[in-house]
N, C-alpha and C positions, 0 to 999 in steps of 0.2 A: 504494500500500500504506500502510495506518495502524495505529500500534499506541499504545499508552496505559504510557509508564515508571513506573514504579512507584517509590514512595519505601521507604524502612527505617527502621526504630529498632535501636537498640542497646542490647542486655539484658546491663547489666553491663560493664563498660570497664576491663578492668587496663593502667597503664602498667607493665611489664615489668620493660624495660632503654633504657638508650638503645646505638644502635648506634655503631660506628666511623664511619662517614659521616654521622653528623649525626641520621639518621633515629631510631624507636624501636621496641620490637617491643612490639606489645601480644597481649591477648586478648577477644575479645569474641565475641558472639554478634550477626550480623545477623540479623534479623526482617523477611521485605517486608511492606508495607503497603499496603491499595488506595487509599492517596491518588496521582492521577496526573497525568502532564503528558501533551500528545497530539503524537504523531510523526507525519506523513504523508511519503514518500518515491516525489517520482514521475518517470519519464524527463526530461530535461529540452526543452525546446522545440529545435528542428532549428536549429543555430549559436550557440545559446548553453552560457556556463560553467555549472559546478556553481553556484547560489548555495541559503544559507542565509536563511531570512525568520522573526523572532520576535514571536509576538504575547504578551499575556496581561499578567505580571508583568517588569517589566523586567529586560532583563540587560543587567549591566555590562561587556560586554569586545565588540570588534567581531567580527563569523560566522567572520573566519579563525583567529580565537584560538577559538570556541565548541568542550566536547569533541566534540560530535557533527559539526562540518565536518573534525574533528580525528581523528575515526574513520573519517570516509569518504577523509579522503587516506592513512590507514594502509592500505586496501585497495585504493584506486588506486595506492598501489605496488607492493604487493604482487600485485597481479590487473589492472590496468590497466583498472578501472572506465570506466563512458561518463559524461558527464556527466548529476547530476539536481538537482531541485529539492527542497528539503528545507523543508517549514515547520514550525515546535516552538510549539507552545501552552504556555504556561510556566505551571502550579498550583502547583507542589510552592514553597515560596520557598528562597532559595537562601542560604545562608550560618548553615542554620537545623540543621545535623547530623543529613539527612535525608536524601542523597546525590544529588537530583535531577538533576544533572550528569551524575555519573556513570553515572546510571539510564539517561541520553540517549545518552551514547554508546554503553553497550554495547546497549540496544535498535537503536542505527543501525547496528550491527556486526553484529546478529542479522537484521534486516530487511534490509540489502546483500547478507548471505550466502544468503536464501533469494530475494530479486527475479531475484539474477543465476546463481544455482544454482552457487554455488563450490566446496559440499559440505568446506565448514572445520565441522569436531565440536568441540562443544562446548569440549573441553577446549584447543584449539589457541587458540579463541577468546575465553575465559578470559585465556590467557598474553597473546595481542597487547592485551586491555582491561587489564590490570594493566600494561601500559607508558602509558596514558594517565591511570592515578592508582591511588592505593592498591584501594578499594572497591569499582572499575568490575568486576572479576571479578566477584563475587560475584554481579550482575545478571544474567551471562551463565545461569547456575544460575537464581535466584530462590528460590530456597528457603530457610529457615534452616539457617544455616552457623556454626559457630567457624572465627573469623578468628583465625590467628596471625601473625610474621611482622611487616613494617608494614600487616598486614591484607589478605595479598594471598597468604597458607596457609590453605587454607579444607579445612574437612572437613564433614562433612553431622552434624548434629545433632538428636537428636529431641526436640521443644520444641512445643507448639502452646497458642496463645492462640484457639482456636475456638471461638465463642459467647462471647468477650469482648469489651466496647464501648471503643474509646481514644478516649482525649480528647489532642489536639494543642494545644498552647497557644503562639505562636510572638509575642513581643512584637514592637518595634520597633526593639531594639538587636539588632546580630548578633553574634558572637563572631569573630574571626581564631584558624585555627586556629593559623599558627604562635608566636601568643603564647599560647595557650592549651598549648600541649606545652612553652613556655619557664620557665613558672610553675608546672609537674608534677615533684615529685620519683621517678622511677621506683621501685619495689618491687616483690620477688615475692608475691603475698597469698597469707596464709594457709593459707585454705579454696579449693581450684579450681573456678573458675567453672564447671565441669562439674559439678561433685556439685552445686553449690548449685541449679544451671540444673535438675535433675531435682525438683526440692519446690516442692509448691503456692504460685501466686502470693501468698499470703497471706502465706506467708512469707519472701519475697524482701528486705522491707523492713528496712533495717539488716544483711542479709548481702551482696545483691546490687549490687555499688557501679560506681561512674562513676568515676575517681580525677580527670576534671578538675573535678566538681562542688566540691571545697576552693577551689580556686586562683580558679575562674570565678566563684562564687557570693559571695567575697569582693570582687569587683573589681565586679559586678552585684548586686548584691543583692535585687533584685527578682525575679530568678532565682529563687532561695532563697525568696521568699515567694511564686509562683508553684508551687513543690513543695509548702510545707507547703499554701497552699489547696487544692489538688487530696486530697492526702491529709486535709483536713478536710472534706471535700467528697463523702467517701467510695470514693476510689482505694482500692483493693488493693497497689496501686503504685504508685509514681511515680516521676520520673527526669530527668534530661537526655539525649539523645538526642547519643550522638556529642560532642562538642567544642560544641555549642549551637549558637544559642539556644534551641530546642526542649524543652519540659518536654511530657513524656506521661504520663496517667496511665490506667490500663488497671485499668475499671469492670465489673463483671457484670451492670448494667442497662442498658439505654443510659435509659432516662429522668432515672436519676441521671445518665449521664454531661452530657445536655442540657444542665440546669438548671444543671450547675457550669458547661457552657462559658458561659451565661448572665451567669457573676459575672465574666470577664473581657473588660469593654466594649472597653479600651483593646489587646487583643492579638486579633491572629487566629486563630480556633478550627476545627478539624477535627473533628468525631466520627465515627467509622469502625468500620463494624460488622467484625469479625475472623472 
């Protein structure tokens, strides 16, 4: 069985509060994306373990740490799974505020549950992917969500970017998310990212905000001149994506959007029809 995880952006990022545990509770709206990585999940050969194989873009942790060998031993306990062989084609880059991770394991959570007919609904599976990180629910869905919570209260939202072209701009620095939430002073905002989430993308610009874009863009700055090009460039919008490094800007032509991924030799670009 093969399937293709899917990445997200983030429309809008309030940091809240910070919680009692350390944690914080934000708000945001996830967005999926058809940029993908490719899962294939298949029995495994007669005496052998489960193992994990990663090709594409490299990752840094070994298969027992990866979340997706990390979702298939949540269901081997839970359900006493047989052993299989698991290979991840790695697109999506990883430390980029694009959740590709998490994309993998709740796809390997959804793909175990229909190989071996467990008949776990959505929402049960949902709860067990938010125990493997904040964002991983939300995959379970796919669809755009406001995230409350540390991201892991999700309600269905109606938001659509269709017939819009994004431009993905992913340099070569990455961001740590947990310094990036250590340099964010929490606040309730304003205006709620729901009223603002319903007005035409044209106008999102200067209401619709990221709260780590201050903190991040001060420490990167390149960042920061990676938004204003895209918005000179002819975005309707523009952004950081999550905690970064990920600048999106989401264009109405895709030919405009080409030509700007064009002016950035030194970063890696995505153009993605919506």
């Amino acid at each position: 069985m093969i399937t293709f995880p899917n990445a997200k952006i983030n429309l809008g990022l309030n940091i809240v509060e910070r919680r009692p545990d350390g944690y914080h509770n934000i708000e945001t709206v996830f967005y999926p994306i058809p940029l993908t990585d490719v899962l294939e999940i298949v029995p495994a050969r007669e005496g052998e373990e489960t193992t994990l194989t990663c090709y594409g873009n490299a990752v840094d942790c070994p298969p027992e740490k990866n979340l997706v060998m990390r979702a298939y031993r949540l269901l081997q306990q839970r359900c006493g799974l047989p052993p299989v062989a698991m290979h991840l084609y790695k697109h999506i880059p990883d430390g980029a505020g694009l959740g590709g991770g998490s994309s993998d394991a709740a796809h390997a959570l959804v793909m175990l549950n229909k190989m071996f007919n467990l008949g776990i609904g959505d929402a049960e599976l949902a709860a067990m992917a938010a125990t493997l990180g904040a964002d991983c629910a939300f995959f379970i869905y796919n669809r755009p969500m406001l995230a409350t919570g540390i991201g892991d209260v999700l309600s269905p939202i109606e938001v659509s970017l269709k017939g819009k072209t994004l431009l993905l701009v992913k340099p070569p620095m990455g961001v740590d998310t947990r310094t990036a939430y250590s340099r964010v002073t929490p606040q309730v905002p304003e205006m709620s990212l729901t009223e603002i989430i319903t007005r035409p993308v044209v106008a999102w610009d200067g209401m619709l905000v990221n709260d780590f874009e201050a903190s991040v863009f001060a420490a990167l700055p390149q960042l920061w001149l990676i938004k204003a090009a895209l918005l000179d460039a002819g975005a309707q919008y523009a952004a950081m994506s999550g905690s970064g490094s990920t600048i999106f800007g989401i264009f109405d032509s895709d030919n405009v959007a080409e030509r700007a991924a064009d002016t950035f030799a030194d970063c890696a670009t995505f153009v993605l029809q919506l």
